[in-house]
ZAGUBA-486476 format. One record per residue (C-alpha): chain; residue number from 1; x, y, z. Coordinates in steps of 0.1 Angstrom, whole numbers. Layout:
chain->A	n->NUM	c1->X	c2->Y	c3->Z $
...
//
This chain:
chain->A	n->1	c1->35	c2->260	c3->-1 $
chain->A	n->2	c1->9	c2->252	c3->24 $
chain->A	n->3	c1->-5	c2->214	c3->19 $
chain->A	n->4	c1->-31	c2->198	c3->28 $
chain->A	n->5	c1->-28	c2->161	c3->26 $
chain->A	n->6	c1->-58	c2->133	c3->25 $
chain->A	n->7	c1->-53	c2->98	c3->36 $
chain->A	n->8	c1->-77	c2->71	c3->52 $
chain->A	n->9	c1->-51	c2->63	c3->75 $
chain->A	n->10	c1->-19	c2->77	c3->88 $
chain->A	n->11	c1->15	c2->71	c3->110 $
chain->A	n->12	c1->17	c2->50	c3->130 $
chain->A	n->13	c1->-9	c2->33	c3->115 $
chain->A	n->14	c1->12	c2->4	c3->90 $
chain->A	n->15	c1->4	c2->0	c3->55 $
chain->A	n->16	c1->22	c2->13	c3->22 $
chain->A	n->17	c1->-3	c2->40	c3->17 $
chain->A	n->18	c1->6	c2->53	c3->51 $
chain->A	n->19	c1->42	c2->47	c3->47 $
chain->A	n->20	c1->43	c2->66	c3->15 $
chain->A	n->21	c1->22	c2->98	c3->24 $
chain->A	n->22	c1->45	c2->101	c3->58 $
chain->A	n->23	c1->75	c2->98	c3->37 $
chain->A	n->24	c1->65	c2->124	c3->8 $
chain->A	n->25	c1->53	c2->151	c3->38 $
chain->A	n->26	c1->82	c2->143	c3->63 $
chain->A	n->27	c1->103	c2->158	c3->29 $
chain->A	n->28	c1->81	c2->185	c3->19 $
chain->A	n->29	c1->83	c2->199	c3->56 $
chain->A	n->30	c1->123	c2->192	c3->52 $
chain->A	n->31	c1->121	c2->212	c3->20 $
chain->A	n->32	c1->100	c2->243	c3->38 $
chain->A	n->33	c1->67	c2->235	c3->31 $
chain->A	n->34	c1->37	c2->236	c3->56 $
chain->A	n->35	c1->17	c2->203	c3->56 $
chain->A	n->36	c1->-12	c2->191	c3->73 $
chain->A	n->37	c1->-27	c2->156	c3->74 $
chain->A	n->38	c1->-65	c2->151	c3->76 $
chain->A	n->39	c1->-69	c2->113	c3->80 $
chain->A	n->40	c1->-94	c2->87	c3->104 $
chain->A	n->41	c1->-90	c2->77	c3->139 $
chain->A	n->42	c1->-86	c2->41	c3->124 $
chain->A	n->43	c1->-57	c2->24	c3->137 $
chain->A	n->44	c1->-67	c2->-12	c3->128 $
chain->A	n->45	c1->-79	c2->-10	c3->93 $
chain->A	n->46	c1->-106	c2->-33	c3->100 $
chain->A	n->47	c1->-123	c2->-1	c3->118 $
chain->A	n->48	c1->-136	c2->11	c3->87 $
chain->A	n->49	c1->-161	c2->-19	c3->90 $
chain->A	n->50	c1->-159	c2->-36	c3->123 $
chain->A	n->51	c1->-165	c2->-8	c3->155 $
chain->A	n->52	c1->-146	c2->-33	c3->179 $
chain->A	n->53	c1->-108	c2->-26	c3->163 $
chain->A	n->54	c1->-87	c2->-3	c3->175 $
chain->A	n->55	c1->-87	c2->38	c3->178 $
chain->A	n->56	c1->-65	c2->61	c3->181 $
chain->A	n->57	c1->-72	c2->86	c3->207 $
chain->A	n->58	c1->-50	c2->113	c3->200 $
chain->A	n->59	c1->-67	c2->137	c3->172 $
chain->A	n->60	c1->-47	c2->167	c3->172 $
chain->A	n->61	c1->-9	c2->154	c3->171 $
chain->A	n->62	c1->20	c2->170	c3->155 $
chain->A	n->63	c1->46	c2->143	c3->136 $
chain->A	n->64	c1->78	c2->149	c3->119 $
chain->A	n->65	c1->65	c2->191	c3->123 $
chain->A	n->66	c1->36	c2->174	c3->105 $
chain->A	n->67	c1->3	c2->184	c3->120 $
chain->A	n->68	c1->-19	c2->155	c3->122 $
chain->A	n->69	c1->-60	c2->159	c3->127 $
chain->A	n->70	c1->-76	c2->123	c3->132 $
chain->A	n->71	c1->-116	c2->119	c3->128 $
chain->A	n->72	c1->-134	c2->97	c3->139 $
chain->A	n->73	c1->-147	c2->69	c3->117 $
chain->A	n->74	c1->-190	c2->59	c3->124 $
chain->A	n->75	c1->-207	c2->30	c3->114 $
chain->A	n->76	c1->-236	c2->15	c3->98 $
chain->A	n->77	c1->-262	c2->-9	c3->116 $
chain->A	n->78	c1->-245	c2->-42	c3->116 $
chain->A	n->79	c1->-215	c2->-24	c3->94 $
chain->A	n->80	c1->-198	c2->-62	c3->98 $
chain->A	n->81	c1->-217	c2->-67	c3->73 $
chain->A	n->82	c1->-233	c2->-34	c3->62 $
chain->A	n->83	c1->-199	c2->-24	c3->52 $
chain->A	n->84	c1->-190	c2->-54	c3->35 $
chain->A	n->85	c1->-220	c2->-53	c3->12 $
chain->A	n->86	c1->-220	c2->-14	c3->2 $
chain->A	n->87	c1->-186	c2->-16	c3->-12 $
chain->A	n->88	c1->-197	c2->-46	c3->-32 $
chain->A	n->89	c1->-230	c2->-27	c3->-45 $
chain->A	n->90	c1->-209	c2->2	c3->-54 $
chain->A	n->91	c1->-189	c2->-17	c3->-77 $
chain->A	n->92	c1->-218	c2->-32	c3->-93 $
chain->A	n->93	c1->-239	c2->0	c3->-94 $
chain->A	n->94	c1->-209	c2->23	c3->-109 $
chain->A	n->95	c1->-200	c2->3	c3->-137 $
chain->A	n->96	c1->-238	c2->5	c3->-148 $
chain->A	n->97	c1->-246	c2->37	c3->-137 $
chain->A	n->98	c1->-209	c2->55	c3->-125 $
chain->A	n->99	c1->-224	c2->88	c3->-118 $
chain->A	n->100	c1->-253	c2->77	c3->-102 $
chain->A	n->101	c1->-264	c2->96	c3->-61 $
chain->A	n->102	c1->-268	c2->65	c3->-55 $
chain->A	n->103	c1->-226	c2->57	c3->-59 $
chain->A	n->104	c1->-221	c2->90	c3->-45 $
chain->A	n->105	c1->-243	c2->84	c3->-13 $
chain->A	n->106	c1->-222	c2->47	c3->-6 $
chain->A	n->107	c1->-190	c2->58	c3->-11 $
chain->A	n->108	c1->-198	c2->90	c3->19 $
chain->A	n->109	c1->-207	c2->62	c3->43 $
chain->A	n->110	c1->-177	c2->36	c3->34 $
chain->A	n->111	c1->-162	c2->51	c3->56 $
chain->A	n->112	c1->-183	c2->76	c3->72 $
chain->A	n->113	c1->-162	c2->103	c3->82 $
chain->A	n->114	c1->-186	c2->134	c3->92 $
chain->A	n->115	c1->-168	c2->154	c3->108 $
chain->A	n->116	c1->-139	c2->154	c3->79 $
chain->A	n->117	c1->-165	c2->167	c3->63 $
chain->A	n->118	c1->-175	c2->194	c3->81 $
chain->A	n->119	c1->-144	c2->205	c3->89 $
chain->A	n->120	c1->-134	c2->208	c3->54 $
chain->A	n->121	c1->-170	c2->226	c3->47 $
chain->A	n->122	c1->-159	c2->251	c3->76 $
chain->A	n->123	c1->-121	c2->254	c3->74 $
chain->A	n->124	c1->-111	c2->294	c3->65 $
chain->A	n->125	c1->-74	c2->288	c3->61 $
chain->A	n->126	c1->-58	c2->294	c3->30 $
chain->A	n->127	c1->-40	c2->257	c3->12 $
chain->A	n->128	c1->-22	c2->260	c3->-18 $
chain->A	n->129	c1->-26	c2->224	c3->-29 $
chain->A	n->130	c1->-44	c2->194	c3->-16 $
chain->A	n->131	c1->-30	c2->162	c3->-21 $
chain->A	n->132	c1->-50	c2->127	c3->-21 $
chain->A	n->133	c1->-38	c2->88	c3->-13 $
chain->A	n->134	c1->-51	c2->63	c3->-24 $
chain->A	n->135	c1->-83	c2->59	c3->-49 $
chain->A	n->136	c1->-93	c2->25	c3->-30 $
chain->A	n->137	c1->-113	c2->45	c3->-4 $
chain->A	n->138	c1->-127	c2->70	c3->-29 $
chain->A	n->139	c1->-154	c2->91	c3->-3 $
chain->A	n->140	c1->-125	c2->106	c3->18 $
chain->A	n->141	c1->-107	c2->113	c3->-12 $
chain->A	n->142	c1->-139	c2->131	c3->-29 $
chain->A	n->143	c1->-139	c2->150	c3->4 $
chain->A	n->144	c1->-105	c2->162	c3->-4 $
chain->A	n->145	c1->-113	c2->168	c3->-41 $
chain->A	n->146	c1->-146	c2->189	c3->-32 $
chain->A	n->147	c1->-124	c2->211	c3->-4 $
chain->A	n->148	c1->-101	c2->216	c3->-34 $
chain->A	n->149	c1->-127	c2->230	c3->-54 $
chain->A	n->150	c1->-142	c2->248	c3->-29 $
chain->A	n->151	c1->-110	c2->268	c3->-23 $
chain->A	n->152	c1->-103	c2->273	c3->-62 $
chain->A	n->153	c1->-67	c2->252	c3->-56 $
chain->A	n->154	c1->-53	c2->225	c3->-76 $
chain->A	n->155	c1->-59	c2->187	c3->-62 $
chain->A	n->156	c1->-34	c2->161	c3->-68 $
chain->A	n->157	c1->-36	c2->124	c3->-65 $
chain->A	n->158	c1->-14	c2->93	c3->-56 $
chain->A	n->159	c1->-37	c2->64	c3->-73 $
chain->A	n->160	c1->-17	c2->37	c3->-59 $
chain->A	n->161	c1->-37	c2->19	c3->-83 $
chain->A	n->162	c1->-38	c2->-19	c3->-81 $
chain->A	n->163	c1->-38	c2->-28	c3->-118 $
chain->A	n->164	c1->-38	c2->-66	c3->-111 $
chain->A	n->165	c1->-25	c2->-97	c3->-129 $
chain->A	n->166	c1->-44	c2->-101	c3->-160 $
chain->A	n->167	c1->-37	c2->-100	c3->-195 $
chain->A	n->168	c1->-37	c2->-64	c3->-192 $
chain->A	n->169	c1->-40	c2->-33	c3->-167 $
chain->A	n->170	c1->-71	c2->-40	c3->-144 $
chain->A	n->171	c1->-90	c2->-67	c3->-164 $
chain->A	n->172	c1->-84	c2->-93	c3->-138 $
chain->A	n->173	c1->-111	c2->-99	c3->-113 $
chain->A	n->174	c1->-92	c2->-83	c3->-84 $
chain->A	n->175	c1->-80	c2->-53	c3->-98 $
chain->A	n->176	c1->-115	c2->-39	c3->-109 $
chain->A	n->177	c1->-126	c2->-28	c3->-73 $
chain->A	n->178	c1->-94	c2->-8	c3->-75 $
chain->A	n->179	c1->-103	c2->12	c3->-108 $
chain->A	n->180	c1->-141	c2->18	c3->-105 $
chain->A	n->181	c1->-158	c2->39	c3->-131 $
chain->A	n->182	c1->-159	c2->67	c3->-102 $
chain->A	n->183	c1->-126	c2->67	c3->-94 $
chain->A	n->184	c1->-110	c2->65	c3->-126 $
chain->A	n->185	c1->-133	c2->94	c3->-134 $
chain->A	n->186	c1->-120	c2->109	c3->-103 $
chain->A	n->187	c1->-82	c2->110	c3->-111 $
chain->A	n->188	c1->-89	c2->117	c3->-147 $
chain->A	n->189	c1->-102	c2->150	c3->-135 $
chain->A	n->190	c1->-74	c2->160	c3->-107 $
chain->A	n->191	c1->-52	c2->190	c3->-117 $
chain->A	n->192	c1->-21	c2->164	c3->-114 $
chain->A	n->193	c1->-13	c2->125	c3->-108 $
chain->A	n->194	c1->17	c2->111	c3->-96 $
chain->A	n->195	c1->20	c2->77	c3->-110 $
chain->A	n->196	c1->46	c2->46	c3->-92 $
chain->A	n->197	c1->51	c2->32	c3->-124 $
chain->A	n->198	c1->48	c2->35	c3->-161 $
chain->A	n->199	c1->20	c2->7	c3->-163 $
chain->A	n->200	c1->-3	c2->32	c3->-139 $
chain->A	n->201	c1->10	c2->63	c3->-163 $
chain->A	n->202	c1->2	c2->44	c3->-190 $
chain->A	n->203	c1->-36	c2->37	c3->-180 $
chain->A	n->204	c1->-47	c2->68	c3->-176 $
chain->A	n->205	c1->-29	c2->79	c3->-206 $
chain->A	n->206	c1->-52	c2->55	c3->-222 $
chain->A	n->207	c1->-82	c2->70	c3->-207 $
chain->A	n->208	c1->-75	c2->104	c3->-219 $
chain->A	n->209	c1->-52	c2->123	c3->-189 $
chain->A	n->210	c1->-33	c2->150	c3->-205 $
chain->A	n->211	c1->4	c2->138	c3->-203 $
chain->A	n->212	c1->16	c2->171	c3->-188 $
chain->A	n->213	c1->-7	c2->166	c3->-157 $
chain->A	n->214	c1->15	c2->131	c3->-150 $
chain->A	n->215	c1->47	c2->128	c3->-132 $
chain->A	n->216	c1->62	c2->91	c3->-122 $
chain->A	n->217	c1->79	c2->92	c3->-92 $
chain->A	n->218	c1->81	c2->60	c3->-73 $
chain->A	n->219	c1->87	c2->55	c3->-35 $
chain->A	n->220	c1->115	c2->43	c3->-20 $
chain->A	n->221	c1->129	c2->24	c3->11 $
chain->A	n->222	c1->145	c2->45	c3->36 $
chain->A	n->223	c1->179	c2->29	c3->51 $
chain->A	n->224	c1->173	c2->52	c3->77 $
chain->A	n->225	c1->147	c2->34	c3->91 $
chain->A	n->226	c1->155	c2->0	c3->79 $
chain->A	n->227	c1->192	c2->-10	c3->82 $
chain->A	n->228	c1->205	c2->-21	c3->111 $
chain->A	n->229	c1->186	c2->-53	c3->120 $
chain->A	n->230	c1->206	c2->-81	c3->136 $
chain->A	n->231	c1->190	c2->-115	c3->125 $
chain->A	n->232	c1->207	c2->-135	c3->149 $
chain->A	n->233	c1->191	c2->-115	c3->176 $
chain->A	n->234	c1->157	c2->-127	c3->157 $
chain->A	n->235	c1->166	c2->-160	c3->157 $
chain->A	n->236	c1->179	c2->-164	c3->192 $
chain->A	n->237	c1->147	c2->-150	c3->205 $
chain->A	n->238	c1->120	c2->-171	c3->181 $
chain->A	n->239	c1->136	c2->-193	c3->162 $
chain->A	n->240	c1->174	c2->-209	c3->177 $
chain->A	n->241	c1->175	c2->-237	c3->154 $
chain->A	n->242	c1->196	c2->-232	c3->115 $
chain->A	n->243	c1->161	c2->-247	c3->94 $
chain->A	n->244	c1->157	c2->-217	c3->70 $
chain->A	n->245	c1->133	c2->-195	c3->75 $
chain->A	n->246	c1->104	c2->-180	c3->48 $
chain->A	n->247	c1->93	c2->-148	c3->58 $
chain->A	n->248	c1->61	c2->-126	c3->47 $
chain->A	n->249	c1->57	c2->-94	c3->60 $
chain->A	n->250	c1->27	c2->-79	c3->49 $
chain->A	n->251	c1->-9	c2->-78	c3->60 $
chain->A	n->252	c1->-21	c2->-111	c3->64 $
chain->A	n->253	c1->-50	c2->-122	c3->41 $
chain->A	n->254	c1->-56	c2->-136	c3->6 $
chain->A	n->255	c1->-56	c2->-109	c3->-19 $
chain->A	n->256	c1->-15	c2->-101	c3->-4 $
chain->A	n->257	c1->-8	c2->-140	c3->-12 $
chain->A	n->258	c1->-6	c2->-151	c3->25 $
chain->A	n->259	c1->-27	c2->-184	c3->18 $
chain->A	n->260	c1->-8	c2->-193	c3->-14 $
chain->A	n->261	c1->18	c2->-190	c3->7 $
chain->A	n->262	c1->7	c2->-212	c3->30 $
chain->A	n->263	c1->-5	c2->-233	c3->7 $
chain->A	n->264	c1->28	c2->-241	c3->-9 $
chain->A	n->265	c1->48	c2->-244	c3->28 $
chain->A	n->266	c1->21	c2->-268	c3->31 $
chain->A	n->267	c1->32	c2->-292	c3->1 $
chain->A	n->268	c1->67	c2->-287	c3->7 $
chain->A	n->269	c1->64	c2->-298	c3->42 $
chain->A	n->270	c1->48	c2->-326	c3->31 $
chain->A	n->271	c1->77	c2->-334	c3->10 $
chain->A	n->272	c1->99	c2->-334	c3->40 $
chain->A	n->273	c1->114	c2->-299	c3->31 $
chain->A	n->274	c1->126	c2->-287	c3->63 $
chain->A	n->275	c1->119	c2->-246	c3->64 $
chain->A	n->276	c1->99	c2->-223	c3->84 $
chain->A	n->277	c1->75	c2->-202	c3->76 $
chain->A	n->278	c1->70	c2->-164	c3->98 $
chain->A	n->279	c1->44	c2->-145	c3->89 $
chain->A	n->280	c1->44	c2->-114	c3->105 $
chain->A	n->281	c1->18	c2->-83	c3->95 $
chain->A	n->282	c1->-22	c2->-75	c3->108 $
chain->A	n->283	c1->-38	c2->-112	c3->107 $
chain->A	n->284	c1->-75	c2->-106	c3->89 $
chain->A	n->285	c1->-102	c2->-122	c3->91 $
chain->A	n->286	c1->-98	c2->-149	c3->62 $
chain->A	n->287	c1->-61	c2->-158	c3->71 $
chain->A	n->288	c1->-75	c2->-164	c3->106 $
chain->A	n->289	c1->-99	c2->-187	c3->94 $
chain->A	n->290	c1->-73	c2->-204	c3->72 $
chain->A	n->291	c1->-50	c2->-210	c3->107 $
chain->A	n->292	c1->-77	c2->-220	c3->127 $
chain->A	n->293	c1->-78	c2->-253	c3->105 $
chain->A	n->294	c1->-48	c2->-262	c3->99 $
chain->A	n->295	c1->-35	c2->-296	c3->118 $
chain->A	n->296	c1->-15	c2->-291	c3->147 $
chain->A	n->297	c1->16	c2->-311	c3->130 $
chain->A	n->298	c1->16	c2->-284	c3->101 $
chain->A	n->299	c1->14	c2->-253	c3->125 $
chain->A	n->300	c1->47	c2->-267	c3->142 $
chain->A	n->301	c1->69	c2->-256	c3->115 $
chain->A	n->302	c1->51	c2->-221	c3->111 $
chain->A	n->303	c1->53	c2->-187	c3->132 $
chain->A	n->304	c1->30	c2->-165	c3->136 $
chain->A	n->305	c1->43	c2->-129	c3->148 $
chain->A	n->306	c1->9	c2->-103	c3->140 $
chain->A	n->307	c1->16	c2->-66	c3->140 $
chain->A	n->308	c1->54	c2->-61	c3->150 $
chain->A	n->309	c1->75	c2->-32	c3->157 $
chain->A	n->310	c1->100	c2->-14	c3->130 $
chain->A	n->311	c1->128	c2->-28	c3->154 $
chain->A	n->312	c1->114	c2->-66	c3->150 $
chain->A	n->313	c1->106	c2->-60	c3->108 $
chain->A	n->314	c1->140	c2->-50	c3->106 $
chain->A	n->315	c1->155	c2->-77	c3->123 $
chain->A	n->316	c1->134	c2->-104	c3->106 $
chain->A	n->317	c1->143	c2->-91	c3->76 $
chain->A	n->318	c1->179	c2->-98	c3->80 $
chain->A	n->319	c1->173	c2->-131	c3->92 $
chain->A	n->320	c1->149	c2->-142	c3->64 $
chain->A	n->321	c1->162	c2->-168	c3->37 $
chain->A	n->322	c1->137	c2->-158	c3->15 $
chain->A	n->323	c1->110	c2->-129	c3->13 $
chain->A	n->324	c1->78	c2->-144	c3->0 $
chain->A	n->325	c1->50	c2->-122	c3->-10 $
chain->A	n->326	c1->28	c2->-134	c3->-43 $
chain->A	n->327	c1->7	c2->-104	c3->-33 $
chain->A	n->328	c1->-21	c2->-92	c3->-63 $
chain->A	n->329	c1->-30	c2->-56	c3->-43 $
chain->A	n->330	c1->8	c2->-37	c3->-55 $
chain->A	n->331	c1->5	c2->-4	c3->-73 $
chain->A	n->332	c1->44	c2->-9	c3->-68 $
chain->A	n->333	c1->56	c2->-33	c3->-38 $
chain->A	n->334	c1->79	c2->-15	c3->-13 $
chain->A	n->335	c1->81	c2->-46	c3->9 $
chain->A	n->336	c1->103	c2->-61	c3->-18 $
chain->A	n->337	c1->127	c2->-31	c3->-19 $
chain->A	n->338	c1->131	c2->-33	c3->21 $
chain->A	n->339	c1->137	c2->-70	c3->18 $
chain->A	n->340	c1->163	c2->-63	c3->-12 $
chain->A	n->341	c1->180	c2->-39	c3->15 $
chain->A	n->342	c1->190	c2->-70	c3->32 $
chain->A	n->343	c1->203	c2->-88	c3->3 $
chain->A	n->344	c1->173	c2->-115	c3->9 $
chain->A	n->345	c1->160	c2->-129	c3->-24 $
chain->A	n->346	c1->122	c2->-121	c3->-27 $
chain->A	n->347	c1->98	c2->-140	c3->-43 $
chain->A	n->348	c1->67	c2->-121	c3->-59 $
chain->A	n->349	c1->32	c2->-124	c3->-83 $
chain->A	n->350	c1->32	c2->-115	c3->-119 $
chain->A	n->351	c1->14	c2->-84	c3->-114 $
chain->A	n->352	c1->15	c2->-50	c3->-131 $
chain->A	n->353	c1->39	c2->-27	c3->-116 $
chain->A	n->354	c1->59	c2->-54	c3->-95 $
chain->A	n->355	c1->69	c2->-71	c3->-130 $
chain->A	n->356	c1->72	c2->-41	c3->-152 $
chain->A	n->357	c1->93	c2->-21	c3->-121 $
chain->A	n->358	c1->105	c2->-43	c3->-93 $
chain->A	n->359	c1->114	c2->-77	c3->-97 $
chain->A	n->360	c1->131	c2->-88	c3->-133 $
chain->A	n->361	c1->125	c2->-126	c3->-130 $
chain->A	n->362	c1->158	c2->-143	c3->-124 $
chain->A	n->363	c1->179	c2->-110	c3->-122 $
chain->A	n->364	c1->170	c2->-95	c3->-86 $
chain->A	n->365	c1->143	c2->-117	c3->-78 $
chain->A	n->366	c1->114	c2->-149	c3->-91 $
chain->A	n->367	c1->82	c2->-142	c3->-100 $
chain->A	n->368	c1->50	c2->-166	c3->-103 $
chain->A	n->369	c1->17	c2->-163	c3->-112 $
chain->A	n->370	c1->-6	c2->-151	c3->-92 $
chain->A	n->371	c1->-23	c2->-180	c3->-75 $
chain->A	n->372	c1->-2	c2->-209	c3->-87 $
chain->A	n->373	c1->4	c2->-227	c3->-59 $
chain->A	n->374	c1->22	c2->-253	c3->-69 $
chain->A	n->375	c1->50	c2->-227	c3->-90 $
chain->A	n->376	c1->55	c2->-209	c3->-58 $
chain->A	n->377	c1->60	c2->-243	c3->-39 $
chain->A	n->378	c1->87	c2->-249	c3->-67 $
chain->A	n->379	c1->108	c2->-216	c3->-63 $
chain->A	n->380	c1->103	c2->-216	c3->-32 $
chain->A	n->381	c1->125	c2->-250	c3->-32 $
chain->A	n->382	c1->148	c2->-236	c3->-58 $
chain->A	n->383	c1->161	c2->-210	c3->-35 $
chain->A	n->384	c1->164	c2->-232	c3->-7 $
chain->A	n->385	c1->182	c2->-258	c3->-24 $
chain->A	n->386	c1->205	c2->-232	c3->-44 $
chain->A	n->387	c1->223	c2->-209	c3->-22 $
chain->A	n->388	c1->245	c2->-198	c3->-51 $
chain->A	n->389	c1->213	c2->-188	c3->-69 $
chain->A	n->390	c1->197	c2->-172	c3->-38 $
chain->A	n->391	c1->230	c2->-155	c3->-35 $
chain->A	n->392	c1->232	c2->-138	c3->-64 $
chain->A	n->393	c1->192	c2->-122	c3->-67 $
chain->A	n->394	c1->198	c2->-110	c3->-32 $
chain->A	n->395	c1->234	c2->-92	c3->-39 $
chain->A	n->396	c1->210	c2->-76	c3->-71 $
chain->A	n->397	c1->184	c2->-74	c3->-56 $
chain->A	n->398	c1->203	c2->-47	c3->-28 $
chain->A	n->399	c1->217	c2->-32	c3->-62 $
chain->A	n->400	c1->182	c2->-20	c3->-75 $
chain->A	n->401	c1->170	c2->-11	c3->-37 $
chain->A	n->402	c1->199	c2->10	c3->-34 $
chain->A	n->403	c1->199	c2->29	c3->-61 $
chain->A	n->404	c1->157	c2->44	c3->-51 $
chain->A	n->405	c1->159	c2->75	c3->-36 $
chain->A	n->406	c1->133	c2->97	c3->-18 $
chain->A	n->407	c1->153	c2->128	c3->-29 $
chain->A	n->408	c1->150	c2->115	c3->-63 $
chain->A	n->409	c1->113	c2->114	c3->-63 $
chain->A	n->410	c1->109	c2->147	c3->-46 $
chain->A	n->411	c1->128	c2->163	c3->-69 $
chain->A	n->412	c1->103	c2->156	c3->-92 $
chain->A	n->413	c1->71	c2->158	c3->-72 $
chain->A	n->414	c1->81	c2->196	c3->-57 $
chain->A	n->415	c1->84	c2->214	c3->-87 $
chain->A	n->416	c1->54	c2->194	c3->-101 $
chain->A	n->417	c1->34	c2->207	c3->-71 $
chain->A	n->418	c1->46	c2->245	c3->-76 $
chain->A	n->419	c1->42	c2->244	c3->-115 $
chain->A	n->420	c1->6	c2->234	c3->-109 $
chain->A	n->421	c1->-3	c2->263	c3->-79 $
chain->A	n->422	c1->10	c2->286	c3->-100 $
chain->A	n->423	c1->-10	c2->274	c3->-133 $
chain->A	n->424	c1->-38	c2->275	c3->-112 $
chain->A	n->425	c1->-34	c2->307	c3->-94 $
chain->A	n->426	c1->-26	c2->322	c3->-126 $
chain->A	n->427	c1->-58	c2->310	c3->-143 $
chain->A	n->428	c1->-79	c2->323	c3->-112 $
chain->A	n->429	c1->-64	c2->357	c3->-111 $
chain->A	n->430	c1->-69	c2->357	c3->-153 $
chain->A	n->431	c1->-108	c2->346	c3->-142 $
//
């Protein structure tokens, strides 16, 4: 098959979309398959708003015999805050009026990605498929579902859906700006979804998706690429003492629990717990904030590393005592599994997908809820005062990690991808 994949950002760019569309292409490639990546120039994901973060300057670029085009993200008149409030009135405006220019014409410009566009408008080759991660940034992804159209060839997407904490799937206040009217409406009418879990399957079930056009097939960690870290080297270099250390790695802001977090290393050093805290990720704009006023005596027991290299993340994690991420943005939470490769007991939110598919409360890992500060001080404590426990989630916790497999999920998502060209060239050629 020749593939053309859509993504708002792409390696080496860090995130978990980004990790998970490299992964799924590296293997299609592996398994004979021609893919190409259309994605932004954004290297900072704060470029989609804010024209000071970082670029990449390298638009034509072949990865993993990947072929990467990058293109080049523009902004609105004061898009700090231009950017800011369109996304917001496109939430607002959808849910009143979801098929509305009006919707249509916002999500184009966040981002605004022109030349994507024209380039899909005057592309001649021939794709097979076109493939498109995630929903949250739903203009580039229209892009990708209009070329689809355009050259009569199935379009499939990876949601990555946030469903959120709430009673149920994406009723909770976060999870609704991930499942818009317009892009619900958007993967309802894809010729295929690959769902993480059964919660996201389930949704769109619920919504009227056609069972046979939904495959689950969840990522997985790669030992490859993660095994190997040496912790004492970690320590020796930021941290020589024996106080334990509580370590996030994730982008650094609210919604991804970071100031819950903080919140609770903040009681429990006031109760004289002796622990550090490392947080190690892209630092945004509200966690900066946050630091910025916290007393000096607090910031003493915490360490702030940013953005860090694969080597670093994988040397952290072998040091950590606990992983700590209550995040409520997960369509699945792959940081947890990585973690769970180094037999470190994690510590996550009660959200949909995590709950129903990651971490079984008190088996392989603990589980609050989502902005409880004071229950994520308290397990916090438990696993530092009871190693035995701590012990045992980490020794299951490797257990469940080990047993995800790439292969696994591509063995599922390859013949899913040739059933569907060849249901859809056969309805063309019977057109």
């Amino acid at each position: 098959m020749k593939i053309l994949s859509i993504v708002h950002r792409y390696y080496p760019a860090v995130g978990g979309a980004e990790y998970h569309m490299r992964a799924i292409n590296r293997r299609l490639v592996e398994r004979g398959h021609d893919v190409t990546v259309l994605t932004t120039d954004a290297a900072d994901f704060a470029l989609f708003w804010d024209p000071k973060a970082r670029r990449f300057e390298e638009h034509d670029e072949t990865v993993d015999s990947v072929r990467i085009l990058r293109f080049p993200v523009q902004h609105m008149p004061f898009s700090n805050y231009a950017y800011p409030a369109a996304r917001l009135l496109t939430g607002q405006v959808s849910r009143l009026f979801p098929q509305s220019q009006l919707v249509n014409r916002l999500t184009e410009l966040t981002p605004n990605v022109p030349n994507m566009r024209r380039w899909m408008q005057t592309n001649t080759e021939q794709f097979d498929v076109v493939l498109g991660m995630p929903i949250t940034l739903e203009g580039i992804i229209k892009l990708g579902e209009q070329f689809a159209q355009q050259k009569s060839i199935p379009f499939v997407l990876w949601p990555l859906t946030h469903l959120g904490a709430g009673a149920a799937p994406g009723t909770d206040r976060v999870s609704r700006f991930y499942t818009l009217p317009q892009q619900q409406q958007m993967v309802l009418q894809a010729a295929g979804l690959v769902a993480n879990n059964l919660a996201e399957r389930d949704f769109y079930l619920q919504r009227g998706m056609a069972a046979e056009k939904i495959i689950v097939a969840p990522p997985a960690p790669d030992p490859d690429q993660l095994l190997g870290g040496e912790g004492a080297r970690w320590r020796a270099q930021h941290s020589p003492d024996d106080i334990p250390l509580v370590v996030v790695v994730s982008a650094l802001t609210r919604d991804k629990g970071t100031l819950q977090t903080l919140d609770a290393m903040r009681q429990l050093w006031r109760q004289g717990v002796q622990a550090k805290l490392v947080l190690a990720g892209s630092p945004m704009a509200d966690f900066e904030r946050y630091l910025a006023q916290m007393p000096a005596s607090e910031k003493e027991h915490l360490i702030v590393r940013g953005k860090i290299s694969d080597a670093e993340r994988n040397d952290l994690l072998d040091a950590a005592d606990i992983f700590c991420m209550p995040s409520v943005v997960e369509s699945f939470g792959l940081a947890f599994t990585e973690a769970m490769l180094y037999k470190t007991p994690v510590i996550g939110a009660d959200v949909w997908g995590v709950k129903e598919f990651v971490i079984r409360p008190n088996e392989n890992g603990l589980l609050v809820k989502a902005g409880e500060v004071a229950a994520l001080a308290e397990q916090i404590k438990r696993l530092l005062d009871d190693k035995t426990l701590a012990a045992k989630l980490g020794e299951a916790g490797y257990a469940y990690a080990s047993q995800l497999s790439w292969e696994d999920s591509l063995n599922k998502i390859e013949p899913f991808l040739q059933r569907l060209t060849a249901s859809h060239h056969q309805t063309g050629q019977a057109a």
